[in-house]
C-alpha atoms as a printed R data frame, in Angstrom:
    type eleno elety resid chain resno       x      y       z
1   ATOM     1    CA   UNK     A     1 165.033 71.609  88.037
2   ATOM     2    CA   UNK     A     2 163.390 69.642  91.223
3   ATOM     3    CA   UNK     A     3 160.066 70.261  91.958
4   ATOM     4    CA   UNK     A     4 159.301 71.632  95.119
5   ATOM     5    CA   UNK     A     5 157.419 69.495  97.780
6   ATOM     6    CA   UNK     A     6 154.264 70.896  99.273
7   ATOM     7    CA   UNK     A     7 154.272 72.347 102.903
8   ATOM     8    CA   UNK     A     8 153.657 69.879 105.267
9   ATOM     9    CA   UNK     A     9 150.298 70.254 107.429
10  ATOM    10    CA   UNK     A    10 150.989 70.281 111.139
11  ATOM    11    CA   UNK     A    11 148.458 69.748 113.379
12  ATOM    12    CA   UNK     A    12 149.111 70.387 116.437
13  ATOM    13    CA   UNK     A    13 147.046 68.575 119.364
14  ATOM    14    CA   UNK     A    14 144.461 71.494 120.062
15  ATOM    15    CA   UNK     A    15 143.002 71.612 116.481
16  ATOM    16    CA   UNK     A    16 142.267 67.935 116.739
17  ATOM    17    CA   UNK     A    17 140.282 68.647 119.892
18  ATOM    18    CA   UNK     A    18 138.844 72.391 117.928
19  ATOM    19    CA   UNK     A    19 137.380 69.421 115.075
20  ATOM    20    CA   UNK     A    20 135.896 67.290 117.705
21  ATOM    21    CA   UNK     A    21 134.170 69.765 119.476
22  ATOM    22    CA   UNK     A    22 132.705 71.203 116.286
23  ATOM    23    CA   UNK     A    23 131.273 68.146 115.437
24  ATOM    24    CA   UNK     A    24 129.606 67.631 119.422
25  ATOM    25    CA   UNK     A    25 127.980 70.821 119.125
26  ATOM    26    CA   UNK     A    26 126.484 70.735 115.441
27  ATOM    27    CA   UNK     A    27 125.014 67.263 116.641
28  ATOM    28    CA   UNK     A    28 123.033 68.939 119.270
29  ATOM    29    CA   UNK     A    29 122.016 72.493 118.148
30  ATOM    30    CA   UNK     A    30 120.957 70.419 114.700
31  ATOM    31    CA   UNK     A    31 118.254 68.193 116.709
32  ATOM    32    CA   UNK     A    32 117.169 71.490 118.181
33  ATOM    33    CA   UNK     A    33 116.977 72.691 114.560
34  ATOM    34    CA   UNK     A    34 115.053 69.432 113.791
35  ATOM    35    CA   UNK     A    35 112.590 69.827 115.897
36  ATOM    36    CA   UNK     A    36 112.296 73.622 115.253
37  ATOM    37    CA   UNK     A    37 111.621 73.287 111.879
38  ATOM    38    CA   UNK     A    38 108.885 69.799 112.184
39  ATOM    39    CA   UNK     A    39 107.148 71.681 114.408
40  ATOM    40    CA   UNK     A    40 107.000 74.721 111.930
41  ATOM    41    CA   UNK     A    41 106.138 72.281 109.309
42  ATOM    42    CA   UNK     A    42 103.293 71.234 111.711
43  ATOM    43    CA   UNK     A    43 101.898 74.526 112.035
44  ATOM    44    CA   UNK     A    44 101.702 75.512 108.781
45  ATOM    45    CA   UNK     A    45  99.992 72.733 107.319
46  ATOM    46    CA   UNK     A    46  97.439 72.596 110.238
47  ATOM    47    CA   UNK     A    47  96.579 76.375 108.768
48  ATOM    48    CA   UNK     A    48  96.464 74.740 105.599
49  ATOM    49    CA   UNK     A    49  94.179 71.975 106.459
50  ATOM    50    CA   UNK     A    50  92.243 74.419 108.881
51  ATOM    51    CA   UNK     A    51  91.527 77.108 105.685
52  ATOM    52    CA   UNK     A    52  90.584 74.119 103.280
53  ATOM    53    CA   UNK     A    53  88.180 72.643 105.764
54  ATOM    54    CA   UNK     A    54  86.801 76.255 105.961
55  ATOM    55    CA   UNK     A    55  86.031 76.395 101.823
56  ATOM    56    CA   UNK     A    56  84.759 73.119 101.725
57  ATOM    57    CA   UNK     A    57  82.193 74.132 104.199
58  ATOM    58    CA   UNK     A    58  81.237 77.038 102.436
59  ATOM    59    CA   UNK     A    59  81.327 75.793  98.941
60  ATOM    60    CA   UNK     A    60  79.254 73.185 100.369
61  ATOM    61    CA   UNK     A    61  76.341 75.577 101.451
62  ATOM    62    CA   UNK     A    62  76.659 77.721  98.815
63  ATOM    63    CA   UNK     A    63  76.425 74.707  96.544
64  ATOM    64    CA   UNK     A    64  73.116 73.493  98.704
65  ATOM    65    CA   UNK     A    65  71.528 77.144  98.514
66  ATOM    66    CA   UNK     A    66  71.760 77.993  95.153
67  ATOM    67    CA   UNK     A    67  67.861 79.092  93.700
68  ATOM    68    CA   UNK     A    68  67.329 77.903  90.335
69  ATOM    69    CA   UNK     A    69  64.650 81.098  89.343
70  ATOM    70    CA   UNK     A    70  62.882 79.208  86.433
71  ATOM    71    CA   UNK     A    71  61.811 76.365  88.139
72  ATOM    72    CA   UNK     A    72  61.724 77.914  91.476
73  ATOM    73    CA   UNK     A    73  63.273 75.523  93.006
74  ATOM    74    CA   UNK     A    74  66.450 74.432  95.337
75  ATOM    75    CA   UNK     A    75  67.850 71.479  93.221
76  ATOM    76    CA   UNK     A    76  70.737 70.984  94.814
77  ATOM    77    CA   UNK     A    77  69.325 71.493  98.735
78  ATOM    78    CA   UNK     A    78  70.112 67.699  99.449
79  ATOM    79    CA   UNK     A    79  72.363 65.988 102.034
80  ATOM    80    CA   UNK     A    80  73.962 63.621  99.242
81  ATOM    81    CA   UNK     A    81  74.899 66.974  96.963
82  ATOM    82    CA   UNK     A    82  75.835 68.831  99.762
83  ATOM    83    CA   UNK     A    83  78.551 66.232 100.600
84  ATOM    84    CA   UNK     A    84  79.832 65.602  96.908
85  ATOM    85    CA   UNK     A    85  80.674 69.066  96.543
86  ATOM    86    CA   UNK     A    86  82.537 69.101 100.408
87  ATOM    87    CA   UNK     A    87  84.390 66.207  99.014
88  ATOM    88    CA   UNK     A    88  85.389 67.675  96.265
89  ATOM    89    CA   UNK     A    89  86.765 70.622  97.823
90  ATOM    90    CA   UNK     A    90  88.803 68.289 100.118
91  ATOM    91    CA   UNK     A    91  89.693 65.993  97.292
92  ATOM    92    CA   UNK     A    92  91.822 68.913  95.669
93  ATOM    93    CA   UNK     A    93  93.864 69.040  98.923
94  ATOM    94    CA   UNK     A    94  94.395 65.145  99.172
95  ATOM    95    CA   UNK     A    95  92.150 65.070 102.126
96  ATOM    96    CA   UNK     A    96  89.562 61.598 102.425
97  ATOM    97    CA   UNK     A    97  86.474 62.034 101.398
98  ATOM    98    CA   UNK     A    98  83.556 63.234 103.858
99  ATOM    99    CA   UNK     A    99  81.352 60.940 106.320
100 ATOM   100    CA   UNK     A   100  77.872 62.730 106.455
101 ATOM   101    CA   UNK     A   101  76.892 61.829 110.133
102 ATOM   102    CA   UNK     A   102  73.429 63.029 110.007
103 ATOM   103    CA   UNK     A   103  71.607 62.781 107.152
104 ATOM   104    CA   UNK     A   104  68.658 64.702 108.571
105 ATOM   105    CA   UNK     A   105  68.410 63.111 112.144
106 ATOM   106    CA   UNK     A   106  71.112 65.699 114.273
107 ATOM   107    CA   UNK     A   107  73.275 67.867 114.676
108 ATOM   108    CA   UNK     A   108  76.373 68.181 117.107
109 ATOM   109    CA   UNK     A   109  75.437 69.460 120.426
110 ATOM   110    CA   UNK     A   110  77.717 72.467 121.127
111 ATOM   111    CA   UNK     A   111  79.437 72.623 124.286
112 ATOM   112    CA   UNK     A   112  79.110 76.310 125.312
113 ATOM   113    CA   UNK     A   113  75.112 76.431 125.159
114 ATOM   114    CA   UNK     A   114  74.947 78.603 121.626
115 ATOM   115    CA   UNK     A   115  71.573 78.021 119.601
116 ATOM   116    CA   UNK     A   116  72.762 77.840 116.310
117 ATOM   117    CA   UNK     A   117  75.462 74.575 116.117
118 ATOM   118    CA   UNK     A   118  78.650 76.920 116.117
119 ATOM   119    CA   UNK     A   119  81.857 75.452 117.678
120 ATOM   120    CA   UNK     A   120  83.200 74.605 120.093
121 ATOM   121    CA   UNK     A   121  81.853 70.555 120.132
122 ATOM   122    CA   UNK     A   122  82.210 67.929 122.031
123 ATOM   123    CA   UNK     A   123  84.536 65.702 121.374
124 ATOM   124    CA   UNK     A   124  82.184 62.910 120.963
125 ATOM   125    CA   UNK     A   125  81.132 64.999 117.635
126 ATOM   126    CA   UNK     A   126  84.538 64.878 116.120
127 ATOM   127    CA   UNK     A   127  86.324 61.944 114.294
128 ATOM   128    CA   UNK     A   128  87.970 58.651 116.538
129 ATOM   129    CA   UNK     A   129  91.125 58.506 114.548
130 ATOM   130    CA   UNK     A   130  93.785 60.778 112.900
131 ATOM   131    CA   UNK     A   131  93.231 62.644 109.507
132 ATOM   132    CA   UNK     A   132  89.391 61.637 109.450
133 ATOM   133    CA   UNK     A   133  86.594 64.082 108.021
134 ATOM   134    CA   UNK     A   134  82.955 63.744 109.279
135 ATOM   135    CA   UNK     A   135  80.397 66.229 107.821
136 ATOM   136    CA   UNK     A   136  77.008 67.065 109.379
137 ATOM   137    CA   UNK     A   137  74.654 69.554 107.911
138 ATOM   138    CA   UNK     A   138  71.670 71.094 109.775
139 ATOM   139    CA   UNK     A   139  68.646 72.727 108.533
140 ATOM   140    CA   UNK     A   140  66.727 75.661 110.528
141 ATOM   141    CA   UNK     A   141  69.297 74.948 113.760
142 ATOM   142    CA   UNK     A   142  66.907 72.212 114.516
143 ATOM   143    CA   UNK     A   143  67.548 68.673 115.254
144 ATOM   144    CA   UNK     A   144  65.896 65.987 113.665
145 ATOM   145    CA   UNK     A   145  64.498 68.623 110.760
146 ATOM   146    CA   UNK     A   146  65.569 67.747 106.938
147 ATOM   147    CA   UNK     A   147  64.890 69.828 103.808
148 ATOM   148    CA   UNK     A   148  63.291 66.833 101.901
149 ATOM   149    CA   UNK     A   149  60.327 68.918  99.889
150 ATOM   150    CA   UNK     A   150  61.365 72.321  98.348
151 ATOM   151    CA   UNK     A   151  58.002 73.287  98.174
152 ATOM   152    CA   UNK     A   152  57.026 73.154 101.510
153 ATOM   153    CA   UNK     A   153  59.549 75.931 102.030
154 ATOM   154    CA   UNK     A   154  58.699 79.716 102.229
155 ATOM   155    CA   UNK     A   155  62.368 80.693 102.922
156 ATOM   156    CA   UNK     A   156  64.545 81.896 105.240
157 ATOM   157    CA   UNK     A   157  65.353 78.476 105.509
158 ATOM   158    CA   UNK     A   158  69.220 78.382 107.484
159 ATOM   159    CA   UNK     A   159  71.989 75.877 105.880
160 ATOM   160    CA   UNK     A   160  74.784 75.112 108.225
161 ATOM   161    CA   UNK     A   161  77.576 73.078 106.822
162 ATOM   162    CA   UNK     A   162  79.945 72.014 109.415
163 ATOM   163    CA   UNK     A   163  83.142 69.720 108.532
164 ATOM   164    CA   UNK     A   164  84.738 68.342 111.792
165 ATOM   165    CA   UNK     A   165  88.192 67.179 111.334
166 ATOM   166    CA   UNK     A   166  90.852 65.497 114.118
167 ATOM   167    CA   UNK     A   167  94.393 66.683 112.620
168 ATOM   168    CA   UNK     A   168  97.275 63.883 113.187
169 ATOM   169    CA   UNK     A   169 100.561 65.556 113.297
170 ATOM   170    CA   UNK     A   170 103.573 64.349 110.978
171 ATOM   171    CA   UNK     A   171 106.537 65.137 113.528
172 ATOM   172    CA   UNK     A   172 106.569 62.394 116.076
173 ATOM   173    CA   UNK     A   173 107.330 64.583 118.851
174 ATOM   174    CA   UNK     A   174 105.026 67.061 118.602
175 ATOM   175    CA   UNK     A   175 102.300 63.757 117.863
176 ATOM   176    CA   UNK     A   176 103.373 62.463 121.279
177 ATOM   177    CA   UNK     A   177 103.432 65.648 123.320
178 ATOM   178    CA   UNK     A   178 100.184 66.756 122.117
179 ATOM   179    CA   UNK     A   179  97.934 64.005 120.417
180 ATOM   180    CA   UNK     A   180  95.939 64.769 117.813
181 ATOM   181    CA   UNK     A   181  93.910 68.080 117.431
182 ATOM   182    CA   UNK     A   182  90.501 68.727 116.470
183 ATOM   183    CA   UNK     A   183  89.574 71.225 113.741
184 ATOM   184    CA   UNK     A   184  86.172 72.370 113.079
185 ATOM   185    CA   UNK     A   185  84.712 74.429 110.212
186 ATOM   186    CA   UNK     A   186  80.804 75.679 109.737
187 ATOM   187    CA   UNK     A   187  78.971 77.853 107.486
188 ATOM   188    CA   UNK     A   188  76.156 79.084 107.445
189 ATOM   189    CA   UNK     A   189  74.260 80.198 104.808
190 ATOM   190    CA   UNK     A   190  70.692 81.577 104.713
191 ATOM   191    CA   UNK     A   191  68.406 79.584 101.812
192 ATOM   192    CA   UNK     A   192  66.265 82.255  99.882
193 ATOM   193    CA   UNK     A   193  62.402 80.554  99.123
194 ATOM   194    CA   UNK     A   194  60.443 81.399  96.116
């Protein structure tokens, strides 16, 4: 018994031209999609970065205010232990570690006259280059003032913690549209004296 042959496939000329135009428009609506979804990617790991800058801060000044009750004392109320625990913080996030700016001499001048070093900055206070972390803490609000002798303090002493950031974009587009961004975080944290 012969075998049957399959049906032969005729194409006539407008599917050719159906296939064709298929392929034109997933081209362009897919770089539209492209870009959609970088720039998505963008803005959720700038929220990312933004909250981890914001618990390094405060783990930072918690870290710096904590009262050891026996020895009534602040052991831990130093620039350099300040900035160990910030960089840890930002460590667990694959961030660089910190550059303390200040270690007791200033604190970034805020741009919209506030008394107590809260954002917004200058942009002179924030990083030169992309995915940079500088770190400032301030004592008191008060330039120039450093917590160098625990017992000279009757508390009420403010801690502000402030980690300045400049965010580089990964999606070239959205890095040459809009440059880099800056990202600050700050927390304050009142030191209790014996």
């Amino acid at each position: 018994m012969p075998v049957p042959s399959p049906p032969k496939l005729i194409l006539k000329k407008g599917h050719l031209s159906q296939r064709g135009q298929s392929l034109v428009e997933f081209a362009v609506s897919s770089v539209v999609l492209l870009l959609l979804v970088g720039g998505l990617v963008d803005i959720g790991r700038s929220v990312y970065v933004s909250q981890a800058l914001s618990s390094a801060a405060r783990e930072g000044a918690r870290h710096g205010a904590w009262y050891d009750a026996p020895t009534l004392s602040h052991p831990y109320l130093d620039d350099t232990e300040i900035k160990s625990t910030v960089d840890s913080e930002l460590a667990a996030i694959g961030l660089p570690a910190s550059v303390l700016k200040n270690p007791g001499t200033t604190c970034p001048t805020p741009t919209d006259g506030n008394a107590f070093h809260n954002p917004p900055f200058a942009s002179t206070a924030y990083p030169t280059g992309a995915n940079q972390v500088w770190l400032y803490v301030c004592y008191d609000n008060t330039n120039g003032l450093d917590f160098t002798s625990p017992a000279t303090n009757q508390g009420q002493l403010d801690l502000n913690v402030i980690v300045l950031y400049t965010y580089g974009p990964i999606t070239p587009l959205v890095k040459s549209q809009f440059g880099i961004f800056q990202v600050a975080a700050n927390q304050h944290i009142t030191v209790q004296g014996s």
